[in-house]
C-alpha positions in Angstrom: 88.3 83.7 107.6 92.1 82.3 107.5 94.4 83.5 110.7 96.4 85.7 108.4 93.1 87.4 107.6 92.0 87.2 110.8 95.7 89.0 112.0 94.9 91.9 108.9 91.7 92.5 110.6 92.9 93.3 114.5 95.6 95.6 113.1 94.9 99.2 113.5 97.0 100.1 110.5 98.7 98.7 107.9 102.3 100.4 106.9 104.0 98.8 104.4 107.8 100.0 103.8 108.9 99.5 100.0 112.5 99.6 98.7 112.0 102.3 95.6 115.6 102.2 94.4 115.7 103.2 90.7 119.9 103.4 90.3 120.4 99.7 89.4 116.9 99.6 87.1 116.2 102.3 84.6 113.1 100.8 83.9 111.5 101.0 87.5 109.5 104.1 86.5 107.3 106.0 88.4 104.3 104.2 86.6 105.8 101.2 87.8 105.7 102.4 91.3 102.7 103.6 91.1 100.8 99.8 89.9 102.7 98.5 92.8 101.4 101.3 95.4 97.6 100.9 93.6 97.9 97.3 94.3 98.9 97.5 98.0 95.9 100.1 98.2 93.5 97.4 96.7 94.7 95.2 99.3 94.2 97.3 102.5 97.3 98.9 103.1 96.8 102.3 105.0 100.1 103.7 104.0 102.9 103.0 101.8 106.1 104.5 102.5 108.9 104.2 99.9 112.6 104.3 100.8 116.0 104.7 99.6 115.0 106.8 96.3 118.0 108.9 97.0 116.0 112.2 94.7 112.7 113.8 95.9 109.8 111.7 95.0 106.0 112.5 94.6 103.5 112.0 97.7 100.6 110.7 96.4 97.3 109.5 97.7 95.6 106.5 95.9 92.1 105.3 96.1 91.0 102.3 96.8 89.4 100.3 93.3 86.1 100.0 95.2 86.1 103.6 96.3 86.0 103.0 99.9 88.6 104.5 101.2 92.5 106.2 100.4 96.0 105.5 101.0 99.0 108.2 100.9 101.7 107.0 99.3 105.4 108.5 100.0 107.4 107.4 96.6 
């Protein structure tokens, strides 16, 4: 086990504060937020909290890929 690993492991929990902006790319969907979110999940984040969307967003709560546990997601 690497420090950082070793850091990741004493936290209590993992927040993890992403910029969703969409005005300046019309491409940044809400699929493309989502793949982002799902791969934060994957990697242990307890929640993801988007800002600066500047519109309502969905609240969603992703599962882990092995099924072990969830993570709410604020788009």
């Amino acid at each position: 086990m690497n420090k950082f690993q070793l850091f990741l492991h004493l936290l209590l929990v993992i927040l993890m504060p992403l910029h969703f902006l969409k005005i300046f790319n019309k491409n940044f969907s809400l699929d493309k937020k989502t793949e982002i979110a799902q791969f934060l999940a994957d990697e242990k984040v307890d929640i993801i909290f988007g800002t600066h969307p500047h519109s309502l967003q969905p609240i969603d709560i992703l599962k882990y890929s092995d099924w072990t546990s969830e993570t709410p997601v604020i788009y």
